[in-house]
N, CA, C and O of each residue as an XYZ file, in Angstrom:
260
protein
N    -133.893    -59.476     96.557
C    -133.203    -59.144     95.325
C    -133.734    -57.811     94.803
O    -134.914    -57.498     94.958
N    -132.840    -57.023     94.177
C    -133.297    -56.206     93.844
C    -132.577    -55.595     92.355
O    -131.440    -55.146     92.502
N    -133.141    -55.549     90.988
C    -132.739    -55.381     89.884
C    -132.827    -53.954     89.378
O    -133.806    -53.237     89.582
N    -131.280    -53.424     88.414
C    -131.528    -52.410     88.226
C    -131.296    -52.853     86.456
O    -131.174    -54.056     86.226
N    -131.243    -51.874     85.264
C    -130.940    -51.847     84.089
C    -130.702    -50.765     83.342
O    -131.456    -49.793     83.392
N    -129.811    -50.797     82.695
C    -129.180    -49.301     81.877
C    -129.425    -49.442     80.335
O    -129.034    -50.150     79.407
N    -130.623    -47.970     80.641
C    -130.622    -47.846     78.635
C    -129.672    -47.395     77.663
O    -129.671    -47.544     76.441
N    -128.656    -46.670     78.621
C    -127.355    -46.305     78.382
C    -126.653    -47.300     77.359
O    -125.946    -46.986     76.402
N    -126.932    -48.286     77.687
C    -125.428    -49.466     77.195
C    -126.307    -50.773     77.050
O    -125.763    -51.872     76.947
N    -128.078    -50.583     77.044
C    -128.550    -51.859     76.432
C    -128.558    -51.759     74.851
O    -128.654    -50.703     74.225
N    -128.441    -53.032     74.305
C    -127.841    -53.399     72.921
C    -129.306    -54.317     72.464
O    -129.316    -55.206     71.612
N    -130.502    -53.843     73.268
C    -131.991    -53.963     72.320
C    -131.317    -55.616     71.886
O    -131.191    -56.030     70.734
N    -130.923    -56.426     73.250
C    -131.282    -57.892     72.493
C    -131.939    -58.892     72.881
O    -131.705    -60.080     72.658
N    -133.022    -58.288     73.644
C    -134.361    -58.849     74.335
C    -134.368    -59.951     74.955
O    -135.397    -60.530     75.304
N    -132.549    -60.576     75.267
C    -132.924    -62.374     76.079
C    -133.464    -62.354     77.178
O    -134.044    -63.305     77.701
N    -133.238    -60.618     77.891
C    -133.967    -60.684     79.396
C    -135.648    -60.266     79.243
O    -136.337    -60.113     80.252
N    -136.229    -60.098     77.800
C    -137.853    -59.998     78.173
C    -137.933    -61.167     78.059
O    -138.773    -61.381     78.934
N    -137.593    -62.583     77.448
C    -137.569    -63.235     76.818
C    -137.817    -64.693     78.009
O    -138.610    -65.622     78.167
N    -136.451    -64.082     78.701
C    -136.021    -64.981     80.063
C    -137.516    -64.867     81.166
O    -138.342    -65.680     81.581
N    -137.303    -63.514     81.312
C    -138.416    -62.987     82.624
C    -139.258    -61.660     81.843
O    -139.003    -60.459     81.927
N    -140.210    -62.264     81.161
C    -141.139    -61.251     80.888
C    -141.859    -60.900     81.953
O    -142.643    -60.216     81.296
N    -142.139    -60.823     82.722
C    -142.756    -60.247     83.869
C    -142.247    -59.500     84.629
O    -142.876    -58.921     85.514
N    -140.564    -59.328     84.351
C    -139.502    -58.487     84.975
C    -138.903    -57.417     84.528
O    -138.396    -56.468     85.128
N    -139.043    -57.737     83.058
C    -138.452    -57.314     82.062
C    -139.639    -56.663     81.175
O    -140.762    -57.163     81.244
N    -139.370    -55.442     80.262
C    -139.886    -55.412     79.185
C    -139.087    -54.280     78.124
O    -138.032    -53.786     78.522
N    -139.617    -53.906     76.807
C    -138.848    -53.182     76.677
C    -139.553    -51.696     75.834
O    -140.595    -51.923     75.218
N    -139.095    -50.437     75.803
C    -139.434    -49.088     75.366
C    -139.939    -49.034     74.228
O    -140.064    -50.092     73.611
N    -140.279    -48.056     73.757
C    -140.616    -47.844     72.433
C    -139.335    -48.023     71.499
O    -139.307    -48.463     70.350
N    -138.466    -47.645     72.154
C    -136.946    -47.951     70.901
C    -136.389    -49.147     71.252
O    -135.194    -49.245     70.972
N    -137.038    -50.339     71.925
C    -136.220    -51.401     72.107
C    -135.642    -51.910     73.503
O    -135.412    -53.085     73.788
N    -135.416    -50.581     74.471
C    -134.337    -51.031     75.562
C    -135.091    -51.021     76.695
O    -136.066    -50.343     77.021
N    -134.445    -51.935     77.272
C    -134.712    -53.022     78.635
C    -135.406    -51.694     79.587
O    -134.991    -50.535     79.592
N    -136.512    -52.217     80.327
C    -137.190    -51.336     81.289
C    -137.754    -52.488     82.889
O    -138.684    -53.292     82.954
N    -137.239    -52.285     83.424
C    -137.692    -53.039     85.129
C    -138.773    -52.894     84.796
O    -138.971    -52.137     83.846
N    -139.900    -53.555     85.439
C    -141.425    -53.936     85.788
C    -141.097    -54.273     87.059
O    -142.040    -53.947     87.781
N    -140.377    -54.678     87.575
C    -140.842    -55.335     89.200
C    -138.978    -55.161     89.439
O    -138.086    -55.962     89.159
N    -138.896    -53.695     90.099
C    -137.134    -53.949     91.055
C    -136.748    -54.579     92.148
O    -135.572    -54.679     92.500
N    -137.873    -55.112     92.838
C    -138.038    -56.106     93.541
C    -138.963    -57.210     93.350
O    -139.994    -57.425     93.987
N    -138.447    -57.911     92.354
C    -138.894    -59.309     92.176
C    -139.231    -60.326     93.141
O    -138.636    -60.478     94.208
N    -140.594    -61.296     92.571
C    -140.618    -62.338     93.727
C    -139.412    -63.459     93.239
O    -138.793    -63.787     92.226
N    -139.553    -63.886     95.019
C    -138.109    -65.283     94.937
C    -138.217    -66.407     93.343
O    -137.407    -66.549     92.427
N    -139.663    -67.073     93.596
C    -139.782    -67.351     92.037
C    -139.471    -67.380     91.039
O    -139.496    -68.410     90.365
N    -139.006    -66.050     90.545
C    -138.048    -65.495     89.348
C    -136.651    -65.243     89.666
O    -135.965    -64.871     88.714
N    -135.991    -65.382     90.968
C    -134.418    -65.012     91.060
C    -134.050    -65.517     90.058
O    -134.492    -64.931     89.070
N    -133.498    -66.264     89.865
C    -133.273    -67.561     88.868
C    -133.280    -67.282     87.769
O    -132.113    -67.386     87.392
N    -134.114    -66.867     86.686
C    -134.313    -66.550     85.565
C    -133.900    -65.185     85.567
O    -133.213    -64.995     84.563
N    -134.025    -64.064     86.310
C    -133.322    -62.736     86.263
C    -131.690    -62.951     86.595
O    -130.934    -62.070     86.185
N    -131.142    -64.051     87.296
C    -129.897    -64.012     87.388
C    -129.514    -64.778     85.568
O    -128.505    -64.528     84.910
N    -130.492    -65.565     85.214
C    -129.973    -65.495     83.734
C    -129.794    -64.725     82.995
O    -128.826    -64.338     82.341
N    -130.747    -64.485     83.089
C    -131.130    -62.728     82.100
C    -129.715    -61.907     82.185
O    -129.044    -61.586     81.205
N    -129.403    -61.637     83.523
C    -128.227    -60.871     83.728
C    -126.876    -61.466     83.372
O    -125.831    -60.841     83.192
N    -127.034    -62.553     83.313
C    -125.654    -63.202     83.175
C    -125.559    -63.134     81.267
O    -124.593    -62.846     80.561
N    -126.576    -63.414     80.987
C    -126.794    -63.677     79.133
C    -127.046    -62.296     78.369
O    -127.240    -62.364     77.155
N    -127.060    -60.668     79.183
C    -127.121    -59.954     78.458
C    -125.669    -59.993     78.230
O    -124.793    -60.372     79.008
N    -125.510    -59.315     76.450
C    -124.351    -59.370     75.917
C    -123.594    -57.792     76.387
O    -122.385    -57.576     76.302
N    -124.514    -56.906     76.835
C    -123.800    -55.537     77.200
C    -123.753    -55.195     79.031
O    -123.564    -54.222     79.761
N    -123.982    -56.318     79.138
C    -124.199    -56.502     80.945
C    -124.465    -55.128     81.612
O    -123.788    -54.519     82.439
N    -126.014    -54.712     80.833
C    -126.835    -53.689     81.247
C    -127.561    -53.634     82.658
O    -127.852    -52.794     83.509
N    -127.713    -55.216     82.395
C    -128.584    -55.985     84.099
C    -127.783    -56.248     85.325
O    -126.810    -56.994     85.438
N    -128.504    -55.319     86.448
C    -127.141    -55.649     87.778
C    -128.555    -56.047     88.396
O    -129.717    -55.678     88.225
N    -127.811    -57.097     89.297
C    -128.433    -57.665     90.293
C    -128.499    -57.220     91.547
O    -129.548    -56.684     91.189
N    -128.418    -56.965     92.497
C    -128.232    -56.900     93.467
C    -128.827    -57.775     94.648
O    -129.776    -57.232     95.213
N    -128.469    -58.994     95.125
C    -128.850    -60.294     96.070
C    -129.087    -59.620     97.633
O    -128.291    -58.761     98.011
N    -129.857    -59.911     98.239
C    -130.438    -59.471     99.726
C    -129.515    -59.883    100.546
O    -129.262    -61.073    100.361
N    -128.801    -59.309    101.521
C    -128.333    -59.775    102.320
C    -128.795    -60.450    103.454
O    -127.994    -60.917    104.264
């Protein structure tokens, strides 16, 4: 898996530090920053929440083929 996130069009509403703090964190002004773009298997799961529950669908996933 591999996660990307846009400060462009994040809306600073923290469910993905929240979901996967260890994946997630966020800037001095609020918006979403990767910690790990390749996450362990462990967390798929909770980053596919994260991505599904941001409201500006800033979070792309991208699944391993």
């Amino acid at each position: 898996m591999r996660v990307e996130a846009s400060n462009d069009t994040c809306a600073v509403g923290s469910l993905c530090v929240y979901r996967a703090p260890g994946v997630f964190d966020q800037d001095d002004d609020g918006h979403v920053l990767v910690l790990q773009p390749n996450p362990p298997a462990e967390m798929h799961e909770a980053i596919r929440w994260a991505a599904r529950s941001c409201p500006t669908k800033s979070i792309k996933v991208y699944e391993d083929e």
